[in-house]
One Martini backbone bead per residue (centre of mass of N, CA, C, O) as a GRO file, in nm:
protein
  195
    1UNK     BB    1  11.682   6.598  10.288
    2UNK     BB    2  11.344   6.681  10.319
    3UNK     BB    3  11.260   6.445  10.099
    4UNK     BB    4  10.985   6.274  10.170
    5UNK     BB    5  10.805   6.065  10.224
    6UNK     BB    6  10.479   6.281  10.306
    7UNK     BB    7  10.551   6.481  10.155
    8UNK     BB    8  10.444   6.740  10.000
    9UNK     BB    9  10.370   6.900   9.721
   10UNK     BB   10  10.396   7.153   9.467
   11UNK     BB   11  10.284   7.272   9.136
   12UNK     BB   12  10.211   7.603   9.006
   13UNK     BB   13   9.980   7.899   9.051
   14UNK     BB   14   9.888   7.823   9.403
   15UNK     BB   15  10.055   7.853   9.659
   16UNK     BB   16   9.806   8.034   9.862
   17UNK     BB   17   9.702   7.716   9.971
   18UNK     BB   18   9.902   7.715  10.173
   19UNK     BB   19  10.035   7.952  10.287
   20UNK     BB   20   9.790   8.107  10.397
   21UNK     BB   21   9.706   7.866  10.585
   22UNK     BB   22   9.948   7.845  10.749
   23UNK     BB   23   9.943   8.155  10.864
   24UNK     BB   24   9.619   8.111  10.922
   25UNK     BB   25   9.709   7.954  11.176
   26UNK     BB   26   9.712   7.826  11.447
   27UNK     BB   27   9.923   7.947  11.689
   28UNK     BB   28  10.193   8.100  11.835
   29UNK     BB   29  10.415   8.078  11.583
   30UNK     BB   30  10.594   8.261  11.297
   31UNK     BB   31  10.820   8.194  11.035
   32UNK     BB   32  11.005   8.398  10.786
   33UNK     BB   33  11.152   8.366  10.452
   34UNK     BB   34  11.201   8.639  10.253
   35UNK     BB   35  11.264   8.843  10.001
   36UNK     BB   36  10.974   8.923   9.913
   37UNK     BB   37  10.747   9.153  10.043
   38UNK     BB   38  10.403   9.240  10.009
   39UNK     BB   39  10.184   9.458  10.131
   40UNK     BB   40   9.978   9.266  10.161
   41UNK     BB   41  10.180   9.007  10.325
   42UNK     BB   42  10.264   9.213  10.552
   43UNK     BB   43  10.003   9.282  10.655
   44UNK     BB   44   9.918   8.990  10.754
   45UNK     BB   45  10.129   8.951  10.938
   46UNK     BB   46  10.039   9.205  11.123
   47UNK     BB   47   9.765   9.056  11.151
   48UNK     BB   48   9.869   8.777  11.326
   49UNK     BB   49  10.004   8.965  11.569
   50UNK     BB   50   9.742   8.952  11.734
   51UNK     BB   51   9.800   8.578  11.787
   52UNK     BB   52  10.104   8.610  11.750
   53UNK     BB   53  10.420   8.524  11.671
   54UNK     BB   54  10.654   8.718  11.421
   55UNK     BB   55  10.893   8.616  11.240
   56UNK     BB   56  11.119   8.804  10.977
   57UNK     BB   57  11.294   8.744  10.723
   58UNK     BB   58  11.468   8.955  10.514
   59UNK     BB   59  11.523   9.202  10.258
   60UNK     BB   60  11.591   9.508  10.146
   61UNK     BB   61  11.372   9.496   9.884
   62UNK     BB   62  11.086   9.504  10.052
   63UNK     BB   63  11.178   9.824  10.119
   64UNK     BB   64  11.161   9.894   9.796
   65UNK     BB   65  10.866   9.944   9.788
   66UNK     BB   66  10.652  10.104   9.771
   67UNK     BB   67  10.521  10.214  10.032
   68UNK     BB   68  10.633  10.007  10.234
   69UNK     BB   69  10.515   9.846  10.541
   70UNK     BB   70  10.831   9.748  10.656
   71UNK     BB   71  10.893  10.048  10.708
   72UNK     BB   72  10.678  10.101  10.955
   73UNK     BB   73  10.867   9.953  11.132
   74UNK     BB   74  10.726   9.965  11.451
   75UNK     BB   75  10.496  10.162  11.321
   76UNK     BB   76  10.230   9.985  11.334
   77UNK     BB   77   9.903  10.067  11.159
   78UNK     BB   78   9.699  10.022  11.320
   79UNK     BB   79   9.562  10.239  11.414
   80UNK     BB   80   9.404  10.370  11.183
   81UNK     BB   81   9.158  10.259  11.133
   82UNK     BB   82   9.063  10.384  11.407
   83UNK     BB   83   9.034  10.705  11.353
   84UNK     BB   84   8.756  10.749  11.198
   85UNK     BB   85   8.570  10.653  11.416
   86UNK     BB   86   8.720  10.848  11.683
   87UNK     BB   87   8.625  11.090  11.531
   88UNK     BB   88   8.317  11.068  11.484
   89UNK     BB   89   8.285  11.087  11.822
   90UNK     BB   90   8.462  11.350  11.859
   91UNK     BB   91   8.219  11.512  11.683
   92UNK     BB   92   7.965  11.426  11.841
   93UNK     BB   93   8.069  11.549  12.125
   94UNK     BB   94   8.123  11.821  12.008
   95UNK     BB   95   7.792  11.825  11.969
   96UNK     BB   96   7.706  11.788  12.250
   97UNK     BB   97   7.839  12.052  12.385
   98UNK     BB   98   7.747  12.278  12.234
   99UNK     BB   99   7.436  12.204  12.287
  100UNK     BB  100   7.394  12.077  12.554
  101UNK     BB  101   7.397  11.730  12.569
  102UNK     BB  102   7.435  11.577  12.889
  103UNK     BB  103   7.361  11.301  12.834
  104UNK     BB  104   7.563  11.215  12.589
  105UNK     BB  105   7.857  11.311  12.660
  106UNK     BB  106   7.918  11.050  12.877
  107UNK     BB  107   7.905  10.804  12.649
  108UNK     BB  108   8.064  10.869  12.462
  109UNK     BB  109   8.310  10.942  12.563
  110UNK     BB  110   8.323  10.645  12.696
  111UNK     BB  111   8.375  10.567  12.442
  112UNK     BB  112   8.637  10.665  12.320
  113UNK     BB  113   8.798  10.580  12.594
  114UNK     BB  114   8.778  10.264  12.496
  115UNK     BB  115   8.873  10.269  12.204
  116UNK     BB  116   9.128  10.357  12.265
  117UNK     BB  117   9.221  10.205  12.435
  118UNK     BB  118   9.170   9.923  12.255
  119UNK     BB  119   9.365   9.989  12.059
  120UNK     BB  120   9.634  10.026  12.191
  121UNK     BB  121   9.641   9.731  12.295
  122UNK     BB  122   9.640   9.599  12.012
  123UNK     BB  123   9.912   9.762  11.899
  124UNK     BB  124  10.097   9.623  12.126
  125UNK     BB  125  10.070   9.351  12.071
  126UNK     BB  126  10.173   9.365  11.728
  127UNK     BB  127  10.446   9.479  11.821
  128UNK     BB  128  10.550   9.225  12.004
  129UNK     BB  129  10.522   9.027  11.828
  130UNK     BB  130  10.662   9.195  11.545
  131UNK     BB  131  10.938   9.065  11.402
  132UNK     BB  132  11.260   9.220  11.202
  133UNK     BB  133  11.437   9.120  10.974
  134UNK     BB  134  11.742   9.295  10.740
  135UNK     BB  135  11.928   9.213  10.511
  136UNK     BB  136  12.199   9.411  10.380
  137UNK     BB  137  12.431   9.247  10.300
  138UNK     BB  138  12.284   8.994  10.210
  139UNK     BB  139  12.078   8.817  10.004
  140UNK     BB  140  11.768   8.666  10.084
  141UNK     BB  141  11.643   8.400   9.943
  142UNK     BB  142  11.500   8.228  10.070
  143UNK     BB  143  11.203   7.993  10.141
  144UNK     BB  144  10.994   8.013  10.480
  145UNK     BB  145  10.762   7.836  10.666
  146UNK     BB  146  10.648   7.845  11.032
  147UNK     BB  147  10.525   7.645  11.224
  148UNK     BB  148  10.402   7.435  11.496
  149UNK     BB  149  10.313   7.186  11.252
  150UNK     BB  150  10.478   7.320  10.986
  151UNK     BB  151  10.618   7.341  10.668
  152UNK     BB  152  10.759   7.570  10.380
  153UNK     BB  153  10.907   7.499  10.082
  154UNK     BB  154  11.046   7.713   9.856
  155UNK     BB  155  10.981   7.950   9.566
  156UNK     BB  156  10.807   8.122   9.711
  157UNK     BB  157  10.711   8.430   9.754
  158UNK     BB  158  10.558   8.705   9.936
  159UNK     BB  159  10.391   8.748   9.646
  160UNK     BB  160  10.186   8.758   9.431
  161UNK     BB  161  10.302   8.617   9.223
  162UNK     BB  162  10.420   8.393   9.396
  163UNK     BB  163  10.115   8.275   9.479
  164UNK     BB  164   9.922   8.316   9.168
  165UNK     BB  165  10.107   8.339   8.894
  166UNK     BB  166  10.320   8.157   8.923
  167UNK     BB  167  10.535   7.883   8.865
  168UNK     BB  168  10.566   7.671   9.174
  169UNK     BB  169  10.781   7.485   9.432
  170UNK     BB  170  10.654   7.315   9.698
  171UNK     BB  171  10.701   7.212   9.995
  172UNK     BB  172  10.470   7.022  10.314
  173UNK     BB  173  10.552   6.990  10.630
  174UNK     BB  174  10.497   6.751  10.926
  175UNK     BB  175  10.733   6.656  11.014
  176UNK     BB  176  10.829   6.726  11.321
  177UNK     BB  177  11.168   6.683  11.280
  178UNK     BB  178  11.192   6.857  11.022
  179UNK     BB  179  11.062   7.116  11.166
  180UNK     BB  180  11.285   7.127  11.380
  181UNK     BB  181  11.539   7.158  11.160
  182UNK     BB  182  11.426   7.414  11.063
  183UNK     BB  183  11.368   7.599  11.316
  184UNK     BB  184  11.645   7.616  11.377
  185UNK     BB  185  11.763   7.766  11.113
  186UNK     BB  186  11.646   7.980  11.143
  187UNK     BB  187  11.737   8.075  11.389
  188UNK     BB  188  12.059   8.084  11.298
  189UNK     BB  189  11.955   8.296  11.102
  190UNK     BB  190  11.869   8.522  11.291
  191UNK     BB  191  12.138   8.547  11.464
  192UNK     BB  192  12.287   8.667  11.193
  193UNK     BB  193  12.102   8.924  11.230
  194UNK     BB  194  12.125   9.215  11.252
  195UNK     BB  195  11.893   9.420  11.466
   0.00000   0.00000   0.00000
């Protein structure tokens, strides 16, 4: 249906030189269909929703990886990162107020409390961003990554395996209309997966 001239190809090793480049493209909004989606491309894809909408589509299977980050959402870890300077900032001003060095207490503590101020509202923002749906009833076998650009189907899983060592075949969708009949497809499929 989807495979016509102009259509990109690839068949390999390498799928993650599509998919990796169509994730981190700009645009509004990214859309994904995989059953397994391992912690790289988990943390990935709450990367990208600091910059767009992130809407995923996976299966239960993704939530069964050991530590899996997709099991932390909605409490997306985004904060994690910024605790150890925040830490080291209010040891530096705790050790400025006991020592009672009043020039330093001052600017120490506006950076602190501007560092987390601006951590809190990347989190948010983050957190706003990126939509999860798990089908629990179906298996969700599927893969579909689509922006506002293009769109790429095939056997490749949103894991390791599947973008850097599996020999999989994906084709590559630019043509508009063909984009937004996968778009449609998504949103029908989004609908039906509850919570």
């Amino acid at each position: 249906m989807f495979w016509e001239k102009g259509d990109e190809q690839y068949s390999g090793d390498s799928s993650y030189r599509f998919v990796d480049k169509l994730i981190k493209s700009e645009g509004g909004k990214l859309l994904v269909v995989s059953p397994y989606i391992s912690n790289g491309y988990a943390k990935l894809l709450i990367s990208e929703a600091r910059r767009k909408r992130v809407y995923v589509v996976t299966s239960q299977s993704s939530l069964e990886y050991e530590n899996s980050v997709l099991k932390g959402i909605p409490e997306i870890g985004a904060m994690k990162r910024y605790l150890k300077p925040v830490a080291y900032f209010s040891i530096i001003t705790a050790f400025a107020v006991y020592f009672n060095f009043g020039y330093l207490i001052y600017p120490l503590l506006a950076i602190v409390l501007l560092f987390v101020g601006l951590t809190y509202l990347t989190y948010r923002k983050t957190r706003a961003n990126f939509q999860l749906k798990v089908s629990r009833d179906k298996f969700v076998h599927e893969k579909l990554y689509i922006t506002d650009r293009e769109a790429i189907i095939g056997s490749a899983n949103l894991t390791f395996g599947g973008m850097h060592k599996n020999i999989e075949h994906i084709q590559i969708i630019r043509d508009g209309k063909k984009r937004e009949q996968l778009e449609e497809h998504f949103n029908r499929l989004w609908a039906s997966i509850g919570g």
